[in-house]
C-alpha positions as CSV (number, residue, x, y, z in Angstrom):
1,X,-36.0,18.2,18.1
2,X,-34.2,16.9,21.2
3,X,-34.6,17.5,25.1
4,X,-32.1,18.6,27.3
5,X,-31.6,16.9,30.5
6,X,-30.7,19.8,33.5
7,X,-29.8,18.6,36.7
8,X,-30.2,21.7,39.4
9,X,-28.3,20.4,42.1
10,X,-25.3,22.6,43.7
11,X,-23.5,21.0,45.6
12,X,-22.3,23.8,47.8
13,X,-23.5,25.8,50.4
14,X,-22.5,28.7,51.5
15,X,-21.6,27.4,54.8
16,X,-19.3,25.1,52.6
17,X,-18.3,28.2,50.5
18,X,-17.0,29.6,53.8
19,X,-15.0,26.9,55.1
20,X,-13.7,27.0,51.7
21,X,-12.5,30.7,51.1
22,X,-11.8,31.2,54.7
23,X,-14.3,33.7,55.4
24,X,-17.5,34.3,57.4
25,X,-21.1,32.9,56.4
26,X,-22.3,36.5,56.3
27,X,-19.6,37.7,53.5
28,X,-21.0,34.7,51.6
29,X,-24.2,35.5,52.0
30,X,-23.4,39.2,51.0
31,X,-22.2,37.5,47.7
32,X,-24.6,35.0,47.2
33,X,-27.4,37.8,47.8
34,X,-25.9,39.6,44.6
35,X,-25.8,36.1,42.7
36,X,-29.5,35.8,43.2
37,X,-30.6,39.2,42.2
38,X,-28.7,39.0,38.7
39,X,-29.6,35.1,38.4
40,X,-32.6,36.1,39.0
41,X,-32.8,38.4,35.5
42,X,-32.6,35.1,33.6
43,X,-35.3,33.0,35.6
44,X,-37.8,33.3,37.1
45,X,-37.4,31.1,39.6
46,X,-35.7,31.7,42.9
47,X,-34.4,28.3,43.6
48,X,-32.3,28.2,40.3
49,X,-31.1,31.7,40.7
50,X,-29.7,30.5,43.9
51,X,-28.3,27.3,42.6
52,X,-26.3,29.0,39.9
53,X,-25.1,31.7,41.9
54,X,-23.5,29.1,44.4
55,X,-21.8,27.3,41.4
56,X,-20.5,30.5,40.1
57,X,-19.1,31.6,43.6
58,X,-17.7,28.0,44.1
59,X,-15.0,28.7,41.3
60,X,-14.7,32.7,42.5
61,X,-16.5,34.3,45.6
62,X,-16.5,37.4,43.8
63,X,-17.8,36.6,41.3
64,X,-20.6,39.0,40.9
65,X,-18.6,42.2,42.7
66,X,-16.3,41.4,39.8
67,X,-18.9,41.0,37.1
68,X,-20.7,44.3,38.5
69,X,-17.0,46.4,38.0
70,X,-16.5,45.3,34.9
71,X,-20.6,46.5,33.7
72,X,-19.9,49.8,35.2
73,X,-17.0,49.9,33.1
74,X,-18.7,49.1,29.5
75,X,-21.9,51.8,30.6
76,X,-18.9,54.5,30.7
């Protein structure tokens, strides 16, 4: 057996993620909001809901609008 090292560090915020995309802190937060709530059905734990959430809107802010399309689409 072996242990796996996580680091939970994000390094962006979503003030960052705004300055970024071009777009107002609240939109971001709007996003982010939906991040954490489906994080949030793999841990437990609020902090690394949020933490993945911000990584996973740093490569698309809509990340989770998109992710919630397409799992409409497969309950069809």
């Amino acid at each position: 057996m072996f242990k796996v090292k996580t680091t939970l560090t994000s390094k962006f915020t979503p003030t960052g993620l705004a300055k970024k995309y071009k777009t107002t802190y609240q939109a971001v937060i709007g996003e982010l909001n939906k991040g954490i709530r489906v994080e949030g059905e793999h841990t437990g734990n609020k902090l690394v809901a949020k933490k993945i959430a911000l990584d996973h809107l740093a490569e698309d802010l809509f990340y989770y609008s998109k992710l919630k399309k397409i799992e409409r689409k497969f309950k069809k």
